[in-house]
C-alpha positions as CSV (number, residue, x, y, z in Angstrom):
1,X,0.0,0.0,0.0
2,X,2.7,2.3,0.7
3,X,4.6,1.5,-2.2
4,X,1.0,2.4,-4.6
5,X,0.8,5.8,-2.2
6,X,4.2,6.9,-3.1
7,X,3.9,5.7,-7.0
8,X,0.6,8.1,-7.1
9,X,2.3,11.1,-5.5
10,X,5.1,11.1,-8.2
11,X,2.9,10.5,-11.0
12,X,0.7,13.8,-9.1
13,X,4.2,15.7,-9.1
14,X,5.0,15.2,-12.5
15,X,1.5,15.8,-14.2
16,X,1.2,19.6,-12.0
17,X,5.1,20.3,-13.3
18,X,4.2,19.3,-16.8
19,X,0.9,21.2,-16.6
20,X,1.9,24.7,-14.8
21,X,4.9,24.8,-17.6
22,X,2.6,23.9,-20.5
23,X,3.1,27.0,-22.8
24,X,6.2,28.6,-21.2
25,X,9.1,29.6,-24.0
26,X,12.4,30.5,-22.9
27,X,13.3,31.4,-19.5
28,X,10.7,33.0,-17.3
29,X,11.0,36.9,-16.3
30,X,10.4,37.7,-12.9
31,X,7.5,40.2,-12.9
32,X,7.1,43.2,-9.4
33,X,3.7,44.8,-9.1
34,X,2.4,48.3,-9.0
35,X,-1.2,49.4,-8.2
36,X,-2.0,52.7,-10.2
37,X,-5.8,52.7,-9.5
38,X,-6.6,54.5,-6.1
39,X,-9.4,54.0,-5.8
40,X,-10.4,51.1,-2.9
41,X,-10.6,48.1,-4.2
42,X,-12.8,45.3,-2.2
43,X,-11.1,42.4,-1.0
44,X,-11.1,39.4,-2.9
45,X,-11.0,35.7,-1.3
46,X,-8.5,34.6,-3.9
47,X,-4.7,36.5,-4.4
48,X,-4.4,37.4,-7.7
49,X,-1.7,35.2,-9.6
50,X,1.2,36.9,-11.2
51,X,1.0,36.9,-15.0
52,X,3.5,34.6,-16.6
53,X,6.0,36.1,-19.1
54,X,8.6,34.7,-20.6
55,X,11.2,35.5,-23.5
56,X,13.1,33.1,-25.9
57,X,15.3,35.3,-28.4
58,X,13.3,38.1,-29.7
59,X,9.8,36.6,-28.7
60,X,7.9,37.6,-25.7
61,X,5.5,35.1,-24.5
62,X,2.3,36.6,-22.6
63,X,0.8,33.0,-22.0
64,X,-2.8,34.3,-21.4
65,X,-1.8,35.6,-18.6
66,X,-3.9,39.1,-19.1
67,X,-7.2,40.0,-19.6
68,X,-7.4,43.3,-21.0
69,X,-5.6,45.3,-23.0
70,X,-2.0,45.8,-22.4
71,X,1.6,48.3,-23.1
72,X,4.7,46.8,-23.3
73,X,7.4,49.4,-22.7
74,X,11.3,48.6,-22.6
75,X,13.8,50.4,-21.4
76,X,17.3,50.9,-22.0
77,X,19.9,51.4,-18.7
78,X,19.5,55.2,-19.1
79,X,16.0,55.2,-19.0
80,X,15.1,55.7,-22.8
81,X,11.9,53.9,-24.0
82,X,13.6,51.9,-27.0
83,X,10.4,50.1,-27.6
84,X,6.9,50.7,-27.1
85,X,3.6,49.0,-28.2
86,X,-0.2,48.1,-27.6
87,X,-1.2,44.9,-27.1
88,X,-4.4,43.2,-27.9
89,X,-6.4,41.0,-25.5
90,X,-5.6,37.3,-26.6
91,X,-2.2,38.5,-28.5
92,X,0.3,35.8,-26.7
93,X,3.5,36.5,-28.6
94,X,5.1,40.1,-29.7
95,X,8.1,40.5,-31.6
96,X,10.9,42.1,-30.2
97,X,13.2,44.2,-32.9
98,X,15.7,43.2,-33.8
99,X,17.4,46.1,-33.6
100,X,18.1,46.2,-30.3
101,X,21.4,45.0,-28.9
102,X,22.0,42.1,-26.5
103,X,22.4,43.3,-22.7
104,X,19.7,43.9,-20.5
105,X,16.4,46.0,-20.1
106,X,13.2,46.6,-18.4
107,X,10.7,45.4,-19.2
108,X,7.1,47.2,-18.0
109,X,3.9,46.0,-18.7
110,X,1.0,48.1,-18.2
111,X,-2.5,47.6,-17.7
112,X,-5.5,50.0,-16.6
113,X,-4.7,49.6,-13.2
114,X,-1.4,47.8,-12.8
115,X,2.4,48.2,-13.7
116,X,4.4,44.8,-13.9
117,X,8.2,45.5,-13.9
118,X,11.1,42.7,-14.8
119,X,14.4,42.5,-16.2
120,X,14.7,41.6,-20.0
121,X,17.8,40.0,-21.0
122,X,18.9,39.8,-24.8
């Protein structure tokens, strides 16, 4: 009986790691959040979950992970917007240009009422 337990709990492991990673592309950027709405917002029962965002080369994987309408800004290290677009509800890939060097970035992702914040690396 023990030995049917712990065969279930591995095969339970490996079917939540397969599934929470289903869709992700590249390495995942860490994403900080900023509240721009103040007004009071009631208190949900739930946390909201981080969107997941993730980059591999030039492509920018949203992975459903917002419901509106969104800006992607990046940054250069002096603070320049080097890139700027709108983004479409259901849009899951952009393309970055090419045209940007390798090195690193912010990354800023703005909703109505939220600011995520990563690093991009190239």
């Amino acid at each position: 009986m023990k030995r049917l337990l712990t065969f279930f709990f591995f095969i339970c492991t490996a079917t939540i790691s397969v599934v929470a990673n289903n869709g992700v592309n590249g390495y995942v950027i860490d994403l900080t959040c900023t509240v721009i709405d103040p007004r009071p917002t009631p208190v949900t029962r739930a946390p909201q979950a981080m969107p997941i965002v993730s980059v591999e080369g030039n492509t920018l994987f949203l992975n459903n992970s917002f419901f509106q309408d969104i800006v992607v800004q990046i940054q250069d290290n002096q603070g320049d917007i080097v890139y700027c677009v709108n983004v479409p509800y259901g849009i899951n890939s952009i393309a970055i240009p090419t045209s940007l060097s390798d090195g690193e970035y912010q990354l800023f992702l703005k909703t109505s009422t939220q600011i995520y914040e990563g690093t991009l690396i190239l």
